[in-house]
Structures are given as C-alpha cells and as structure tokens.
C-alpha positions in Angstrom: -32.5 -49.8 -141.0 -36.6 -48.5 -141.2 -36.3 -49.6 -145.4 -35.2 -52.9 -144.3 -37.7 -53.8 -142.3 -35.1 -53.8 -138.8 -36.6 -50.7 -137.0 -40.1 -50.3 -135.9 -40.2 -47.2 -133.7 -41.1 -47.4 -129.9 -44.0 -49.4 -128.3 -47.3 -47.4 -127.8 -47.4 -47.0 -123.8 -51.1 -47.8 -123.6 -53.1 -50.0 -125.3 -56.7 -49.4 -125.9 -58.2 -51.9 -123.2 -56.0 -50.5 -120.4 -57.5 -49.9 -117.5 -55.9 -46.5 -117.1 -56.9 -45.1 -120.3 -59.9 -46.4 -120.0 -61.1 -44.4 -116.7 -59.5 -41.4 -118.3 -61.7 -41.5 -120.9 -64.3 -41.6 -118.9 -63.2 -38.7 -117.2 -63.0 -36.8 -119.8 -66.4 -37.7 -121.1 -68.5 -36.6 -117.6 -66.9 -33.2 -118.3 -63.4 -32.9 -117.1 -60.5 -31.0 -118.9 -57.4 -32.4 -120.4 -55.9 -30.6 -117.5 -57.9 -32.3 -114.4 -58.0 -36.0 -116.5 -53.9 -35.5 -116.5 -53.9 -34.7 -112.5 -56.1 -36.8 -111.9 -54.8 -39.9 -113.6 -51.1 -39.4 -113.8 -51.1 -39.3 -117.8 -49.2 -36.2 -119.2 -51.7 -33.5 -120.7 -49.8 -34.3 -124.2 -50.2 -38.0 -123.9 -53.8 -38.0 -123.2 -54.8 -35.8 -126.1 -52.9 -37.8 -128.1 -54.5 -41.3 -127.1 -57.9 -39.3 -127.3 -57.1 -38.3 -130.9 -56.0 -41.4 -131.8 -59.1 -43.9 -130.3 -61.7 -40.8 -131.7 -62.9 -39.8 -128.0 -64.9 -37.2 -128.0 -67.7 -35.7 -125.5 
C-alpha cells in the first residue's frame, strides 16, 4: 500500500504554530527540563523532545 502511493502514516499531533507547543518551547528555553515542560504543559516527555528535535529548539 506505502509503494502505491495509498498509505501516508499518521498525522503529526502538533503543528509548528500551535499554541501549545509554542508555550512549551518557551518553557523550555527560560530554563525548564523536559520533565517540568511535560508537567507543566500536558505533553508526554517523549513527545516533546521529539517536536524539540524536530523544529531545532535549543537553549
């Protein structure tokens, strides 16, 4: 199904602009750890440093 063009895997939950993300990042940036961003904001730990890899946040 994938080489045919019929699958396309599973929606990203956040997009870059949403407001969650958004105030996690900043968050993280004034000093917080994954750990406090995640209880913080609701995000898993996981999910978070994904999305943080993925949009190149960094302190």
């Amino acid at each position: 199904a994938k080489q045919q063009g019929k699958y396309h895997g599973r929606k990203p939950q956040y997009a870059k602009d949403d407001p969650r993300l958004q105030h996690a990042f900043k968050l993280y940036r004034a000093g917080m750890s994954d750990i406090d961003v995640s209880r913080n904001t609701g995000i898993k730990r996981t999910t978070f440093i994904r999305y943080r890899k993925k949009f190149s946040v960094y302190r």
